[in-house]
C-alpha positions as CSV (number, residue, x, y, z in Angstrom):
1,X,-32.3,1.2,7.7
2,X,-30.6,2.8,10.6
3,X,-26.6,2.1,10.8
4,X,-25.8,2.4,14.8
5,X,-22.2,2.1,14.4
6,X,-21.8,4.2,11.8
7,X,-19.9,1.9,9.0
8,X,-21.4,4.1,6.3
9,X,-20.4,7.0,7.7
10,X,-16.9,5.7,7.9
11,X,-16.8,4.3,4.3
12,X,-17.5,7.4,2.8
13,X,-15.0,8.8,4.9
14,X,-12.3,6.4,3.5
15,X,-13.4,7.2,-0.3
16,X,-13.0,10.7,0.2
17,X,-9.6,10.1,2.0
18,X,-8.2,8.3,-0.6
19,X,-9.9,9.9,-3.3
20,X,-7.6,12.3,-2.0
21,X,-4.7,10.9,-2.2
22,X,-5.0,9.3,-5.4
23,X,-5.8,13.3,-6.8
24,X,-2.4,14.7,-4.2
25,X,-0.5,11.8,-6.6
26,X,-2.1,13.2,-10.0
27,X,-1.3,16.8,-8.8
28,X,2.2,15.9,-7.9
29,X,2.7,14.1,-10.9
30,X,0.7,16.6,-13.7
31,X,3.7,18.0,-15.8
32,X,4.6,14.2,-16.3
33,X,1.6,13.4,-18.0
34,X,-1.1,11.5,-17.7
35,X,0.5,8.0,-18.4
36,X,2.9,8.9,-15.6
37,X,0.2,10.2,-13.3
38,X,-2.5,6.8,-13.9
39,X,0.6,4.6,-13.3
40,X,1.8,6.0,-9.8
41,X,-2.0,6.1,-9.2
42,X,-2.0,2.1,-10.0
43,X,1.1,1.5,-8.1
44,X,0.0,2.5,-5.1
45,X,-3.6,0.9,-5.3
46,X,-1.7,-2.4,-6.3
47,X,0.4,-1.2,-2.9
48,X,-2.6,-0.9,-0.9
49,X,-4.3,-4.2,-2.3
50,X,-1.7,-6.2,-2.0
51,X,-1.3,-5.4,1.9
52,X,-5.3,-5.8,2.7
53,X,-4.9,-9.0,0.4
54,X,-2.3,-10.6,2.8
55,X,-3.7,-9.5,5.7
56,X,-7.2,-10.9,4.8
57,X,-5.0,-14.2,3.6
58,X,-3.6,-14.4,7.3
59,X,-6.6,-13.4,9.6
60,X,-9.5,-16.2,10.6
61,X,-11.3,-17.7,8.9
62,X,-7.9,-18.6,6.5
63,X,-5.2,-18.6,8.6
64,X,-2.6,-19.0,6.3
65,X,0.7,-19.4,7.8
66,X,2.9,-19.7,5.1
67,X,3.5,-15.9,3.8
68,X,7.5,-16.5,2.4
69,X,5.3,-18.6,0.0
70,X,3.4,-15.6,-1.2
71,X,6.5,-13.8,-1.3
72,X,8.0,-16.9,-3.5
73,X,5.1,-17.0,-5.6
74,X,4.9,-12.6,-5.7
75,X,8.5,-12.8,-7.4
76,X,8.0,-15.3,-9.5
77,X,5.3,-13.5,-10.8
78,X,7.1,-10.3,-11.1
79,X,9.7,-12.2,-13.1
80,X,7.5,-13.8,-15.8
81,X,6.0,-10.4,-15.9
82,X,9.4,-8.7,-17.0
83,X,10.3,-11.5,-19.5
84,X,7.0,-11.4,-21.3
85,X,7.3,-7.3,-21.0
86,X,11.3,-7.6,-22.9
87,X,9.8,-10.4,-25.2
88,X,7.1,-8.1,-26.1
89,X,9.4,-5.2,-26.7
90,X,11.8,-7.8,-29.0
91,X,14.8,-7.2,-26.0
92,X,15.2,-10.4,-24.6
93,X,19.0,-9.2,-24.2
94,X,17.4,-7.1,-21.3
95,X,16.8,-10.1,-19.0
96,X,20.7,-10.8,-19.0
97,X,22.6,-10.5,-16.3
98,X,25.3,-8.7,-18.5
99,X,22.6,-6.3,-18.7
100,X,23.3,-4.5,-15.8
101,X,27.0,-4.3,-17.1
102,X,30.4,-5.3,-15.2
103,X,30.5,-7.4,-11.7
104,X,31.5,-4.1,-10.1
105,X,28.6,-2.2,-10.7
106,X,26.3,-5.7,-10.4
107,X,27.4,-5.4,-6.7
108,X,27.0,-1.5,-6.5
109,X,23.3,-1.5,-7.9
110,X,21.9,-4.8,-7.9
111,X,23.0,-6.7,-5.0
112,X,22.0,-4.0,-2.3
113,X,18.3,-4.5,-4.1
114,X,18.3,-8.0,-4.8
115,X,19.2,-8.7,-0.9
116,X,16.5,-6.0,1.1
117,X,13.0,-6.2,-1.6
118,X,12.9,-9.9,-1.0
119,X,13.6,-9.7,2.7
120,X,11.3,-6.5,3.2
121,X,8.4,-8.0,1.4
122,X,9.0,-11.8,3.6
123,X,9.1,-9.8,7.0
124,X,6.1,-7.0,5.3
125,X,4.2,-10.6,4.8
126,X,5.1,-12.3,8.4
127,X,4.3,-9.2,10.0
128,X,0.8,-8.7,8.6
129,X,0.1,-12.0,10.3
130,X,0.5,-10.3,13.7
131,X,-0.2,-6.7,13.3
132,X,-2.3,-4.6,11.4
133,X,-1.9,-3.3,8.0
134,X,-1.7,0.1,8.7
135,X,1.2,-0.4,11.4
136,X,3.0,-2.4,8.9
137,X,2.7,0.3,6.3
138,X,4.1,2.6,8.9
139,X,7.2,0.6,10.2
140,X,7.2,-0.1,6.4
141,X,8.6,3.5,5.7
142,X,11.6,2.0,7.4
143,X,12.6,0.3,4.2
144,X,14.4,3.2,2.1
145,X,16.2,3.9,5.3
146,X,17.4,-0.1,5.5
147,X,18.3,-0.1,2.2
148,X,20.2,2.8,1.9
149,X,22.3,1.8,4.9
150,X,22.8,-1.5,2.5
151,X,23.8,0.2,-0.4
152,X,26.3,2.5,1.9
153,X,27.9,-1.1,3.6
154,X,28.1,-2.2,0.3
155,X,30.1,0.6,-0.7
156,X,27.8,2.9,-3.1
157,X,27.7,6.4,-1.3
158,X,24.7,8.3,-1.3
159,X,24.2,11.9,-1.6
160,X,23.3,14.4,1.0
161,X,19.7,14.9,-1.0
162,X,18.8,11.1,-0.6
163,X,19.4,11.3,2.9
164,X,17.3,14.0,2.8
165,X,14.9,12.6,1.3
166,X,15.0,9.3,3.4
167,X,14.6,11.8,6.4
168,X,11.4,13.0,4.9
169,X,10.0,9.6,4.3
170,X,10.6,8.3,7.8
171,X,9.5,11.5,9.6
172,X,6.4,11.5,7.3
């Protein structure tokens, strides 16, 4: 059977692109070890699904409108996952907010955090509903930059090799 536009083509185009990437990642990562390597590899599929996911979720035939629900329901899930990991481990102390330590460095570390992942995932989410998901990945290298401007308002310097390394991410 004859494919005119040439979807086949194209697929196996997309394996071997991100067959790729997934072996750049384990190469990267190889005096790490393998556990290391196998879970960036699974962060950034989870990464990559979770984006096609919404974006599927918010195109016709579905339509769903709601995406800070998602994000609601993404955190919540996040949550329970890290309470069940500490209970596992027998560290419940770990889920604490005197974990972190005193309110000074609550506002220095956490706050900065606790403020931009929510908001970049909610606009990540609304945005998916009007763009594609590779745009959004691509404006979405704009987040280190956003948040390292919110950790510097908030008073935590960064050092001239994180800047660098923001510069990197954002020129690609």
């Amino acid at each position: 059977m004859e494919d005119p536009e040439g979807h086949g083509l194209r697929g196996l185009i997309s394996i071997g692109i991100s067959a790729c990437i997934f072996a750049a990642v384990c190469l990267i990562l190889r005096n790490r070890g393998l556990v290391v390597a196998g879970s960036a590899c699974l962060f950034v599929l989870s990464l990559v699904s979770t984006q096609l996911l919404m974006k599927q979720l918010s195109s016709p035939p579905l339509s769903y409108r709601f995406p800070g629900f998602v994000t609601a329901i993404h955190f919540l899930c996040v949550w329970i996952t890290c309470i069940v990991y500490w209970a596992w481990r027998r560290d419940l102390s770990k889920v604490q907010p005197s974990s972190v330590g005193d309110l000074h460095r609550f506002v220095m570390t956490v706050v900065p955090i606790a403020l931009s992942n929510p908001l970049t995932v909610v606009l990540n989410n609304k945005a998916l509903v009007h763009v594609g998901a590779g745009l959004c990945a691509v404006f979405g290298t704009l987040s280190p930059v956003m948040v390292a401007v919110l950790a510097f308002a908030c008073g935590r310097g960064q050092s001239l090799m994180s800047w660098a390394g923001i510069a990197v991410a954002c020129l690609g």
